[in-house]
C-alpha positions as CSV (number, residue, x, y, z in Angstrom):
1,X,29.0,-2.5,-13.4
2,X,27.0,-2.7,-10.3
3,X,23.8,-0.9,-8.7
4,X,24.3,0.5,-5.5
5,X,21.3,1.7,-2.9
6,X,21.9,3.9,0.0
7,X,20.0,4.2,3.0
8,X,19.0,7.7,4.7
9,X,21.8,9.8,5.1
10,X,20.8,12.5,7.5
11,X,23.8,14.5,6.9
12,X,26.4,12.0,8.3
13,X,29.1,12.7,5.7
14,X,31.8,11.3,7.3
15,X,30.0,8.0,7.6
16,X,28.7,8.6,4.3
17,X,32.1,8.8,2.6
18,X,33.4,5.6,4.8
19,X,30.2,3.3,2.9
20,X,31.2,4.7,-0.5
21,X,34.9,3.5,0.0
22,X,34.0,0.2,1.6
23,X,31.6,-0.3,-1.6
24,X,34.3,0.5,-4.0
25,X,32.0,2.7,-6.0
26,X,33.7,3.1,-9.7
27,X,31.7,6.4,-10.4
28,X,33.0,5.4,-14.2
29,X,30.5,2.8,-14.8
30,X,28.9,1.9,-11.9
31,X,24.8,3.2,-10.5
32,X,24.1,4.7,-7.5
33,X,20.8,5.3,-5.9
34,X,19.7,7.0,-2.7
35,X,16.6,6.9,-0.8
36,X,16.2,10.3,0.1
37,X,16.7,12.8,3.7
38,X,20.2,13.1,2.5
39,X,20.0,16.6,5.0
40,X,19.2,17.2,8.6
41,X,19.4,15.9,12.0
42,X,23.2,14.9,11.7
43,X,26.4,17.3,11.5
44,X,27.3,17.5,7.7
45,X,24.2,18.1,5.7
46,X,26.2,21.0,3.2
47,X,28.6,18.5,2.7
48,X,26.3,15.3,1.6
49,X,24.8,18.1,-0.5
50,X,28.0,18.8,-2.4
51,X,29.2,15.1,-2.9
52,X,25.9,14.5,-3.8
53,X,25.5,17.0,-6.5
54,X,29.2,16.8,-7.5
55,X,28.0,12.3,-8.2
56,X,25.1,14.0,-10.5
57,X,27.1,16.3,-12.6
58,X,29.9,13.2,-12.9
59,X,28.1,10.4,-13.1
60,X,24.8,11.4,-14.9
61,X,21.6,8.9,-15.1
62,X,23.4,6.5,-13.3
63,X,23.0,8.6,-10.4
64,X,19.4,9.1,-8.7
65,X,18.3,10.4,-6.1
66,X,14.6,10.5,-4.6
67,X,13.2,13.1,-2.2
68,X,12.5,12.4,1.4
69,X,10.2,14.6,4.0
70,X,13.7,16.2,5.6
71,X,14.9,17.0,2.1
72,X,11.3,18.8,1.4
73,X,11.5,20.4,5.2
74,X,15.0,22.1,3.6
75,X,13.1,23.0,0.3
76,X,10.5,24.5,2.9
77,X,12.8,26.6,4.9
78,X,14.3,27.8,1.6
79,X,11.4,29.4,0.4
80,X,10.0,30.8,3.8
81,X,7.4,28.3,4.1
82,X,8.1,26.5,7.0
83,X,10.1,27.7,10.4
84,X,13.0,26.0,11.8
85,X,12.8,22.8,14.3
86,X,14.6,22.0,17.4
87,X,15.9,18.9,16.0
88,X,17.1,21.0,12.3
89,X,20.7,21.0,11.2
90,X,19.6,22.9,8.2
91,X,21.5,26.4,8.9
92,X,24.8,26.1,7.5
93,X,23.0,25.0,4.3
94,X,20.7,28.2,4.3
95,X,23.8,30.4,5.1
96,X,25.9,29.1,2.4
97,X,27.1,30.8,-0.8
98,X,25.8,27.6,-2.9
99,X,23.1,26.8,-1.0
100,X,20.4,28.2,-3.3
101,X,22.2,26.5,-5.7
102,X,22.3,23.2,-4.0
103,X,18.6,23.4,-3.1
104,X,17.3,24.1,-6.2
105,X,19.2,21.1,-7.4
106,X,17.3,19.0,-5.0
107,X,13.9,20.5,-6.4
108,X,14.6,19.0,-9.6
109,X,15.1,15.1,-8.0
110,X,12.0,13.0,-8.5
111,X,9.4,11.3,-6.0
112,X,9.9,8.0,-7.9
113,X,12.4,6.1,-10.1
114,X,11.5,3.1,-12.2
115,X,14.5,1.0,-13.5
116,X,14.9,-2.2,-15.3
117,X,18.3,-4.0,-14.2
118,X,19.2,-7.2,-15.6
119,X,15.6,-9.4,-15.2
120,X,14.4,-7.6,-12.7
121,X,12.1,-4.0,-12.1
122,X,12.8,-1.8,-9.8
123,X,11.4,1.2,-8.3
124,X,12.9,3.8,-5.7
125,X,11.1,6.0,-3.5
126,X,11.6,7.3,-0.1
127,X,9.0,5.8,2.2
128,X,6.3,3.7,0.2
129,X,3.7,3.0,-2.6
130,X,0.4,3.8,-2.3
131,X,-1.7,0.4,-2.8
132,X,-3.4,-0.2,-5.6
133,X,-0.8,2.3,-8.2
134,X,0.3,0.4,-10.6
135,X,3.6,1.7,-12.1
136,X,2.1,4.4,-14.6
137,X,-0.2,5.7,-11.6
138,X,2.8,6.1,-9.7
139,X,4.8,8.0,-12.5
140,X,1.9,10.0,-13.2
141,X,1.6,11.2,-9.4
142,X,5.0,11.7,-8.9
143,X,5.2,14.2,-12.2
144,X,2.2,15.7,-11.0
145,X,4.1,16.4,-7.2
146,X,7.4,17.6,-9.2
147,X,5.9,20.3,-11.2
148,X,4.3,22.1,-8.3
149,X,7.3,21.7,-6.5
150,X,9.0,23.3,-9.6
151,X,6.9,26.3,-9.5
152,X,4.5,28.8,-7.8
153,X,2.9,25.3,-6.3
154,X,5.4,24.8,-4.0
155,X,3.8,26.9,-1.4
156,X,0.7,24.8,-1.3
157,X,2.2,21.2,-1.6
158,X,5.1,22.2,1.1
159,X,2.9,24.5,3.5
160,X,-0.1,22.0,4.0
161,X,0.2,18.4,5.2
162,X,-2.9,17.1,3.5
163,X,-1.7,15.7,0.1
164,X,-2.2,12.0,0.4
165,X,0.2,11.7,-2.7
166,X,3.0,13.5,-0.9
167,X,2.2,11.7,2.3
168,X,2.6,8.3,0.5
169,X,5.7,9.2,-1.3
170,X,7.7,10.7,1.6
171,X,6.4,9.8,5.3
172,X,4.0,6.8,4.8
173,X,4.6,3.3,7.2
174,X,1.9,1.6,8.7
175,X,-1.5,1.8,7.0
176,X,-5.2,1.3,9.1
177,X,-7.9,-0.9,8.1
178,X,-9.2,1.4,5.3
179,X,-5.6,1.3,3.5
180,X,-5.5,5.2,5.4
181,X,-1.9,6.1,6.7
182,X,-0.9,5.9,10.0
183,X,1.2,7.9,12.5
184,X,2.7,4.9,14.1
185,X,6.5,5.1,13.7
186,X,8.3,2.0,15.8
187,X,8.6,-1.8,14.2
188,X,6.2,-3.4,12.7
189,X,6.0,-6.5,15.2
190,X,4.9,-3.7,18.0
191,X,2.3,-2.2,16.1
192,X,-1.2,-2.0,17.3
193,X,-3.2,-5.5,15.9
194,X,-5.4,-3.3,13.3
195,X,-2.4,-1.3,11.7
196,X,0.2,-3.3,8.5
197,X,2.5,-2.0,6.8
198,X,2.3,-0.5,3.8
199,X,4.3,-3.2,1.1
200,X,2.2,-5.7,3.4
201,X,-1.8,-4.2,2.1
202,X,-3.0,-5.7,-1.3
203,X,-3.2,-5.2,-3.3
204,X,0.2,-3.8,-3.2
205,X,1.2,-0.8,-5.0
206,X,3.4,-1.4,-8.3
207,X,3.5,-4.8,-7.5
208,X,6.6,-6.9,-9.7
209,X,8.3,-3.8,-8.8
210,X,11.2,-4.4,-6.1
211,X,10.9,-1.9,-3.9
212,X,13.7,0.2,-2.8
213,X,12.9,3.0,0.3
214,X,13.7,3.9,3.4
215,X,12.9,6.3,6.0
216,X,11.9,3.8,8.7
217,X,14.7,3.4,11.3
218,X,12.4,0.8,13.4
219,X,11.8,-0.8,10.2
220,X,15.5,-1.2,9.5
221,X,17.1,-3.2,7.1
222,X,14.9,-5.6,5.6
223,X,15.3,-8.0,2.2
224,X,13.2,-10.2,0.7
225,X,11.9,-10.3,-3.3
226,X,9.7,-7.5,-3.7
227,X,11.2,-5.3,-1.1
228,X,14.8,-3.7,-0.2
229,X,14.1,-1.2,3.0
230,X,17.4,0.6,3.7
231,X,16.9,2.8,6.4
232,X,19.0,1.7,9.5
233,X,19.1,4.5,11.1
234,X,22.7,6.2,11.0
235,X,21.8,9.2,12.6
236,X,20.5,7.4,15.5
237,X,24.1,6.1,16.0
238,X,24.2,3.0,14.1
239,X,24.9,1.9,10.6
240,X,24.4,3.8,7.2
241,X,23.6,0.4,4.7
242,X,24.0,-0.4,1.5
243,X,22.4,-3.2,-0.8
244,X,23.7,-4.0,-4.2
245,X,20.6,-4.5,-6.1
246,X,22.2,-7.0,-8.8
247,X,22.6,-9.7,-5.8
248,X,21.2,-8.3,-3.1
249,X,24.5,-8.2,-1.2
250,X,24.4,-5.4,2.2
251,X,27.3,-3.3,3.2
252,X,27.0,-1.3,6.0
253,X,29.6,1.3,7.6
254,X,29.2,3.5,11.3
């Protein structure tokens, strides 16, 4: 049995499907995460929809997936809330038969996962943890963000972008001096002198927890003990990555 991660999707299905087969996934037995924005931007989001429900219903709680800001933009849209982008490639979704069925689905994902595999803790989420949250903080926010999004809520959380807890949870990267987030979206090394990264401000949030996310392109694909980043940007026109969170091997596919 092994315990798969997958980087932002961004509707690239055919690359999508070309990582699962060079991973050998055994949907029998094996775990399978994703980071989040499995829609928009790239060609195929309807179709990463359907594979990824289709894993859900076959492979059960071995199969989790976290929400990211694109996959709340498509809850958005759904419900009238927000208007479409220049960059969306949302409408084949909105037109579909099973689309209302498919995004409902992705209402009921979480903002956070917390695993135990073998020794070591794990938690997923799409962009970051808020310094400071110590697992149960994070749990407790992340309930708290799913059962507005669940219900009549949703038009606040999705129609404002004030909510720190969202913020943290789905679009956070570089924090200020004051631990307050920042809109700076390139790599880390380039980043103004009084801006750090979020797993890099103590003290850090959920720390013992390795931290599996994504949705930083610049950031790309970065390892080391208390942090997997995943994000290498595939619908920029490079790789879609995978770690394997039992030995930290990395599979990528294009």
């Amino acid at each position: 049995m092994a315990t798969w991660a997958i980087g932002d999707v961004h509707g690239c299905f055919r690359t999508l499907e070309a990582l699962i087969g060079r991973i050998g996934l055994d949907v029998r037995r094996d775990r399978l995460w994703m980071v989040g924005d499995l829609v928009n931007r790239g060609p195929r989001s309807l179709d990463v929809l359907r594979w990824a429900r289709a894993r859900d219903d076959e492979m059960g709680d071995r199969f989790q997936v976290v929400l990211g800001n694109h996959d709340l933009h498509l809850i958005a849209r759904y419900l009238g809330i927000a208007t479409a982008r220049q960059s969306d490639t949302l409408e084949e979704v909105l037109r579909a038969t099973d689309g209302p069925d498919l995004v409902e689905w992705l209402r009921l994902c979480p903002f956070v996962h917390f695993e135990r595999i073998g020794d070591d803790d794990f938690a997923l989420v799409h962009a970051g943890l808020r310094p400071g949250w110590s697992p149960e903080d994070a749990a407790a926010a992340g309930r708290r963000l799913e059962r507005r999004l669940r219900g009549p809520g949703a038009f606040d959380l999705l129609g404002s972008r004030n909510d720190d807890t969202l913020a943290a949870f789905t679009r956070m990267r570089m924090l200020d001096a004051d631990a307050r987030p920042h809109d700076y979206n390139g790599p880390p090394e380039e980043a103004p002198a009084h801006l750090r990264p979020w797993f890099d401000v103590e003290p850090r949030g959920c720390k013992g927890h390795t931290v599996v996310c994504g949705h930083w392109a610049a950031l790309g694909v970065r390892l080391r003990p208390d942090l997997i980043a995943l994000d290498s940007g595939c619908v920029w026109g490079n790789t879609l990555t995978a770690a394997r969170l039992d030995d930290r091997a990395v599979v990528s596919a294009k």
